[in-house]
Structure formats: C-alpha cells, structure tokens
C-alpha positions in Angstrom: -22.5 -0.5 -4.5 -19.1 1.3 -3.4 -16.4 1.4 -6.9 -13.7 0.9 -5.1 -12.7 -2.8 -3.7 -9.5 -3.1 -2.0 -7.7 -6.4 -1.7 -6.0 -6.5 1.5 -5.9 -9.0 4.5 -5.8 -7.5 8.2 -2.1 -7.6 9.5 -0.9 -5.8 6.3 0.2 -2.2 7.6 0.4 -0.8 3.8 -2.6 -2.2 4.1 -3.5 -0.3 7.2 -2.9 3.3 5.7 -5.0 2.9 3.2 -7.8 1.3 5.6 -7.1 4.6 7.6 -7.1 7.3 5.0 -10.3 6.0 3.8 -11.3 6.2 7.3 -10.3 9.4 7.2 -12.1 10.7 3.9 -15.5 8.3 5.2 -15.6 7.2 1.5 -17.7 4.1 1.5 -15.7 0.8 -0.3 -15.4 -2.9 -0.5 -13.4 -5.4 1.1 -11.9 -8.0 -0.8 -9.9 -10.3 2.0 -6.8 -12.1 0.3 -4.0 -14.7 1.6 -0.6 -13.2 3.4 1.1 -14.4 0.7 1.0 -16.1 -2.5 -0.8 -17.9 -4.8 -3.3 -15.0 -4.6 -5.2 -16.2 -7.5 -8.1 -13.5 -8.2 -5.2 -10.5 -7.4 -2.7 -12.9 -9.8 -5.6 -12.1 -12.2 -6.1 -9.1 -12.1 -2.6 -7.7 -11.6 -0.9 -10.1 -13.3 2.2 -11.2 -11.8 2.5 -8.0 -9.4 2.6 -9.6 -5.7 2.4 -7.0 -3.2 -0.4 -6.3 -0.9 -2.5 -4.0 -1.2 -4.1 -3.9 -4.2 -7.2 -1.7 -5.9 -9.5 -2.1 -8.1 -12.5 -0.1 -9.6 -14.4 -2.0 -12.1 -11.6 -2.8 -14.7 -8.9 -0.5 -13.9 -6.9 -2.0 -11.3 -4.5 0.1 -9.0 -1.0 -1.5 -7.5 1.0 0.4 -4.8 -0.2 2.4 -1.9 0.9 5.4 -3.3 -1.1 4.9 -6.3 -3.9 4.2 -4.6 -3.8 7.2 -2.4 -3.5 9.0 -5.7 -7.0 7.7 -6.4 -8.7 7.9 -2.9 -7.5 11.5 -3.5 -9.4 12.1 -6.7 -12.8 10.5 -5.6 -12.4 12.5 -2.2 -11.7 15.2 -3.6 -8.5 15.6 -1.1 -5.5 16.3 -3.3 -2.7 16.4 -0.5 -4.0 12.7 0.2 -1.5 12.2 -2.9 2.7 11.9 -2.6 2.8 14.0 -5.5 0.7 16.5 -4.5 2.1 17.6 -1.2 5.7 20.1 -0.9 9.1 19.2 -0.9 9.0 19.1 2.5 6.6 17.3 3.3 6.6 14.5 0.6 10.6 13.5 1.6 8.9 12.8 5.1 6.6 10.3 3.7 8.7 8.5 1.3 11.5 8.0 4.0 9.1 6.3 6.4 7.9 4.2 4.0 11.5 3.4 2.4 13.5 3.8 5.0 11.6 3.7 8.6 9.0 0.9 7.8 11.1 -2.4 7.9 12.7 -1.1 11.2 9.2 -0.6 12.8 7.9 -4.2 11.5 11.5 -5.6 12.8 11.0 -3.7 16.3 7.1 -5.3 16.1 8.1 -8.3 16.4 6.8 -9.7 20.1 4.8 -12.7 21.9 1.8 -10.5 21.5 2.0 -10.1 17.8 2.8 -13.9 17.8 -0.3 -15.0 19.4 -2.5 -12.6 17.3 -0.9 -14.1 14.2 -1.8 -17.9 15.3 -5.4 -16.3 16.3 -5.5 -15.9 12.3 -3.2 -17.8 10.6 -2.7 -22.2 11.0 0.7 -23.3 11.5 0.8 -24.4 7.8 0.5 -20.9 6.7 2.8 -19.6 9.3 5.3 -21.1 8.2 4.5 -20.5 4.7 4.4 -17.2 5.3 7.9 -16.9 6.8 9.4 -19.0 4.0 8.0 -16.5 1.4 9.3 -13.8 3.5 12.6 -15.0 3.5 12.6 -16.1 -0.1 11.4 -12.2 -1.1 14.3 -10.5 1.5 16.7 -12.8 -0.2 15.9 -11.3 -3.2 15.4 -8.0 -2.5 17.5 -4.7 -4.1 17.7 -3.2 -0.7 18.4 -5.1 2.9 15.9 -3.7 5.6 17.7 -3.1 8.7 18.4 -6.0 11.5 16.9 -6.9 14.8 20.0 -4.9 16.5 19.4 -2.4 14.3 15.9 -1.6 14.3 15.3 -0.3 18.0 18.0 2.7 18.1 16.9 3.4 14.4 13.0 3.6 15.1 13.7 5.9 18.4 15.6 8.0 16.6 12.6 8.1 14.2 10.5 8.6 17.3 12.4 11.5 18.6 11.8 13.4 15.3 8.1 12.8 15.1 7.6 13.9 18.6 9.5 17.1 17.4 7.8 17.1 14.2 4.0 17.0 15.7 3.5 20.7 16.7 0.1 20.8 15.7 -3.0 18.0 15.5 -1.0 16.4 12.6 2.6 16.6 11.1 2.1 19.6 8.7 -0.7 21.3 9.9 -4.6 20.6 11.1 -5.4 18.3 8.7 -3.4 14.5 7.3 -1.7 14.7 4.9 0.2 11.5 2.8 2.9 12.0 5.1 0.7 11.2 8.4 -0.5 8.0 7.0 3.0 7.3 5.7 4.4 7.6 9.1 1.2 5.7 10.7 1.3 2.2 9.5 4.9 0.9 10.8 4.0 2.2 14.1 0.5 0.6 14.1 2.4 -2.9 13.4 4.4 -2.3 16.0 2.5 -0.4 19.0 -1.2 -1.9 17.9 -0.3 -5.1 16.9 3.2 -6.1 18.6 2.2 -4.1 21.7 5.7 -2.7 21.8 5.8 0.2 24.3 8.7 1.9 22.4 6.1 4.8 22.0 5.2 5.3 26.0 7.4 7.8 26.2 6.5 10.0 23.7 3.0 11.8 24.3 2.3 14.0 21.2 3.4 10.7 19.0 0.8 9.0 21.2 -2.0 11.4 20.9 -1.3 11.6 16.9 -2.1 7.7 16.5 -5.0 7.9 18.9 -6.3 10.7 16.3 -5.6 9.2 13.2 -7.0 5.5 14.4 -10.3 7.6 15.7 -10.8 7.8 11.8 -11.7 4.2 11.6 -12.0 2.3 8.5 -14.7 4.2 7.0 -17.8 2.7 5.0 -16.6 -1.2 4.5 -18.9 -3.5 2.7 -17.2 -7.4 2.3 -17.4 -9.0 -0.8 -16.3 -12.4 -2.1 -13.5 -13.1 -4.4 -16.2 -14.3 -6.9 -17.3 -10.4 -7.0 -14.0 -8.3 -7.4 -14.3 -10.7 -10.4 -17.8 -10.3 -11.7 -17.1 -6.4 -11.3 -13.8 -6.2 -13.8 -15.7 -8.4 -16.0 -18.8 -6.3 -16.3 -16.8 -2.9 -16.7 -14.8 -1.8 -19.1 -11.5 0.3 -18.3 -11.7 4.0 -18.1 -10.8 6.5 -21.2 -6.7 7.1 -20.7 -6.8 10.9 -20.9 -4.5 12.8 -23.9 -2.1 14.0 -21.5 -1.0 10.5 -20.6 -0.4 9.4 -24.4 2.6 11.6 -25.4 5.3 8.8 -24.3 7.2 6.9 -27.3 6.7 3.7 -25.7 2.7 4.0 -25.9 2.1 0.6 -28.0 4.7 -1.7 -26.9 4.8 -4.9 -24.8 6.5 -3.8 -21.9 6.9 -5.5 -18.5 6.7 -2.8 -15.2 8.3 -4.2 -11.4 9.1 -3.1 -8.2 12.6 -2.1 -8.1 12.9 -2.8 -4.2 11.4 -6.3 -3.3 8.5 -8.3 -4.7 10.5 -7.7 -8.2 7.5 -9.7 -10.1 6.6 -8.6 -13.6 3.8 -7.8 -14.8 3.6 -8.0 -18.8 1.2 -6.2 -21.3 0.9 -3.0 -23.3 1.5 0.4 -22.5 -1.1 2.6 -23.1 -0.7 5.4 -20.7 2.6 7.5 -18.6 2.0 10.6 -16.8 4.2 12.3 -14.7 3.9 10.1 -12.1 2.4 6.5 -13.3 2.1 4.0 -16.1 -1.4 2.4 -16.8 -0.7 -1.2 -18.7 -3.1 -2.9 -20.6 -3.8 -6.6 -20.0 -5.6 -9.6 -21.4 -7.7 -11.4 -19.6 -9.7 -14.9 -21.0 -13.0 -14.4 -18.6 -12.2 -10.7 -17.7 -11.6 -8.8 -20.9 -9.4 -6.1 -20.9 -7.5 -4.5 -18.0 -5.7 -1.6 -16.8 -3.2 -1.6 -14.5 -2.0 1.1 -13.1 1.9 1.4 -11.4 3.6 4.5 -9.9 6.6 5.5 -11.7 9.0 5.7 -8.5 10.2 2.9 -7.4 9.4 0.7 -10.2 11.2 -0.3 -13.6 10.0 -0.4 -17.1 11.5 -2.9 -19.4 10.1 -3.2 -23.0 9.9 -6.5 -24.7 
C-alpha cells in the first residue's frame, strides 16, 4: 500500500496542486475524499481543530498546509525544489504571492454558470448552501480581505500578463516545475478548468504551460475509506523527531499553532519539534494513540498555554 493518504475532495485547488505535483513526481498514494467544509470528523481527528483542506497523512504523522506537504512529496521524490524553502529568492517570492496574494482573485474571477452547474453535479442544495454559509462565516473572520468581484478581473490579468512574460522556457524557471509552477497552477485551474472562464485565451505560452502541467495527471491514486486513514494512524507509530529539530525552548510545552490568515482554528498539544521551517505537535488521541502534526512556520502563530 502507498504511505501517503491525502485528504482532499475534488473542487479544492490547494487541493489541485498537490494532486498535480504528485502527478508530476508519479509517486503512487491514497485518496481519502472529505466534505467541502466542516464537521470533517476523521481530519478533526487527526489534525485536531486545524480546518483547511488539504490535509496529509502517513501512518501517524499527519501533515497540514500545502506547503508542508510539498515539503514531504519532495523528500519521498527525491525532488528538493518541489519545496518553498528550497527554491531562490526569486523564485520562492513568485510562489508565495500567487498563493497569498493572486489565489482569491482567480477563485473570485472563477466564479461562472459553468462552475455552478458542476458544483450542483456534486454537491445537494443543503450543502451548497452550507458551504457558502461557512465561507462567509471564515472571510468574516479572516486577518486579510481577498480582493472583490470588481476587483479580481484587472488584478488576475495583470497576473496574466506577467506569467505570459515570465514563461520563456517549458516552465517558469527553467525545464523542469518547480513549487512556484504549481503555486501559480491551481487558481487558474479553478478558474479556466472549472469556471471555464476564457480570461486565459489570449495568452498562448500561459496556455501551453497548464496544458503541460495538467498532462502530469494525478499520478498513482488508490481510494480508501475514511475507516482506513484511521486504521493506518492507529497501527503506526509517529516517526523519530530528528536532533536538529529539538534545540527550541518551547520543546515540552502545551502550545496551540493556527493559521494567521483565515481558518484561524487551533490546534492544541505539545511541542516536540521546530526546524527552520515547521513545528511538529504531539497529540492525544483515545483510539488513535499518539500523533504528530506537522505545521509550517510561515503563516501560522504559536501560542503557548
């Protein structure tokens, strides 16, 4: 069986550019389908109260954040510019603006009949509205305020224009993806593949890119039931936290970690690693037994208890 299982549903574009990088590095993995939005009760138990989509897992040690999991896809692909951290100054600025900055102006510029009817092909009217309820709820809540309706379409051509300018050779920095390419992807899947908008017609090299990148597929996928993303954190136990990740003060103490942008959910339990980069926190679980969960540093806040 594949280690890692990936807890996803199929209109989630984070979701997406993970899908596609492990397209991209053929790995073979699991499939763990969950709801659009909460209660997510087997993610709930694993993460604990984090609440964003996707999530990974390998046996025990469960992985929140794209960006950590790329870290991770990296490491078993042996692909180390697959990981933010990892790629230049350059190039890693690229990526984090279109996923901070560029991404809620591409899902705002998605928007369309066609996404609409592909979301009712999925989703009952219940859940719909459910679903825009919670949405709501979390914007209303967020630290930052995506960009408007108005706003979105000169933002995301703008975004277009550089990309076209950007993508001198098969991909943006070089022959070969990067983070940044799968950064850049997922908005514009949501809003050319799934919202059918045809922003993107008029710009060729940007069209040839996502043809390439969506060529990759979604590698080896294997779909398992909630039931086993359970059974397999209950039968592991969570990987050795290397030495060079046990030098911070706070190694020991209750702490809660949470997204600093939107989602702000806690998740409580004990820090037991920090690295440059991440925090691994140790949970409790009844049925499951111990668990680490592991956050990137950026973009996320650290609160002892």
């Amino acid at each position: 069986m594949p280690d890692l299982i990936l807890h996803h549903y199929a209109f989630s574009p984070f979701s997406q550019k993970i899908r596609s990088m492990l397209g991209y590095t053929g790995l073979a993995w699991h499939s763990a389908i969950t709801r659009e939005m909460p209660p997510r009760p087997v993610v709930a138990q694993l993460a604990g109260g984090y609440r964003k989509i996707p999530v990974a897992q390998i046996g025990a040690d469960v992985f929140c954040d794209s960006r950590t999991i790329a870290a991770e896809i990296a490491a078993l692909a042996g692909i180390p510019e697959l990981a933010l951290e990892n790629l230049d100054a350059q190039a890693r600025d690229w990526a984090s603006r279109a996923d901070l900055d560029l991404f809620f102006p591409c899902v705002m510029a998605g928007g369309s009949r066609a996404l609409n009817r592909k979301v009712r092909q999925t989703m009952s009217w219940l859940d719909i509205g459910r679903f825009m309820l919670d949405r709501i709820n979390m914007s209303r809540k967020a630290a930052v305020k995506p960009a408007g309706f108005r706003e979105a379409r000169p933002l995301v051509l703008g975004y277009l224009a550089e990309l076209e300018a950007q993508l001198q050779q098969d991909f943006l920095f070089g022959a070969a993806p990067n983070h940044a390419d799968f950064s850049t992807y997922h908005g514009l899947w949501f809003m050319h593949d799934l919202g059918e908008s045809p922003m993107i017609d008029d710009f060729p090299k940007t069209l040839a890119w996502m043809d390439r990148i969506r060529a990759f597929g979604d590698g080896h996928r294997h779909e398992i039931s909630p039931q086993q993303a359970l059974d397999a954190a209950a039968m592991a136990h969570p990987r050795a936290i290397p030495e060079d990740h046990l030098s911070d003060s706070r190694i020991g103490q209750k702490v809660t970690i949470a997204p600093a942008d939107y989602g702000q959910v806690p998740t409580a339990g004990v820090l037991v690693g920090s690295a440059a980069h991440s925090w691994i926190l140790a949970r409790e679980d009844a049925r499951l037994g111990t668990l680490h969960v592991h956050f990137p540093q950026a973009g996320y806040n650290l609160e002892e208890l």
